[in-house]
C-alpha positions, 0 to 999 in steps of 0.5 A, spaced: 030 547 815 036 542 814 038 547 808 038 553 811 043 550 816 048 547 811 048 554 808 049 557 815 054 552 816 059 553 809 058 561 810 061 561 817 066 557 814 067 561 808 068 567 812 073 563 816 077 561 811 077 568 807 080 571 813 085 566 815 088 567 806 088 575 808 091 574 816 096 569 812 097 574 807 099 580 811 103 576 815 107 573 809 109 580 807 110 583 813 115 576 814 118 578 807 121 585 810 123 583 816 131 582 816 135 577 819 142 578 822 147 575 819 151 570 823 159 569 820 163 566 826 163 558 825 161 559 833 154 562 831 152 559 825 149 552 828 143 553 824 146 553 818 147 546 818 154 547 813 150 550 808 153 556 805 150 563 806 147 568 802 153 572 801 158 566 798 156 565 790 158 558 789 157 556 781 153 550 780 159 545 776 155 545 770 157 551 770 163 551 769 169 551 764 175 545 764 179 552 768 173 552 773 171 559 771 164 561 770 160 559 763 158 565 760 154 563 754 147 560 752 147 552 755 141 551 750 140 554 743 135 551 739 135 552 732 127 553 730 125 549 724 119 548 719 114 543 720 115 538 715 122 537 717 119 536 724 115 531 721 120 528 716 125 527 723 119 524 727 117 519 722 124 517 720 126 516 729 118 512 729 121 507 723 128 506 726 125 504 733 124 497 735 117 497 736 115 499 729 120 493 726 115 488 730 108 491 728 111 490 720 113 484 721 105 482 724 102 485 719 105 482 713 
């Protein structure tokens, strides 16, 4: 009888919890198609908290050249290499570190 309770008990809350994902669901889409008027004056805009508005595009500085204009070009290129070079580069960086220095030294 205490299991036929217990499985009442986790069916009404699963069917709790399923409908509140789809009334939340419905609610976020129709939040994402809501517009919300944009405030320019400095007098309306005291929710922004000085924050820049979606209209103004200000680069990261990173971003950025010496002459302050926009990088254009890839940040990050990486070359691929094989796996054996991969190895080698991974075995040389292992034997220059301190740590190794001292395990050789203990096991000599």
């Amino acid at each position: 009888m205490l299991h036929l309770l217990y499985i009442l008990a986790f069916t009404i809350l699963a069917f709790i919890a399923v409908g509140n994902l789809i009334r939340n669901l419905i609610m976020f889409s129709f939040d994402r198609e809501r517009t919300y008027p944009t405030n320019s004056s400095p007098i309306n805009n005291q929710g922004n908290y000085g924050y820049y508005s979606k209209k103004q595009f200000v680069p990261h500085p990173e971003l950025l050249d010496n002459a302050g204009n926009l990088i254009k070009e890839p940040l990050l290129v990486m070359r691929s290499i094989n796996v054996e070079d991969a190895r080698q580069h991974l075995d040389a960086l292992y034997e220059a570190s301190p740590g190794q220095k001292r395990e050789n030294s203990e096991e000599a």
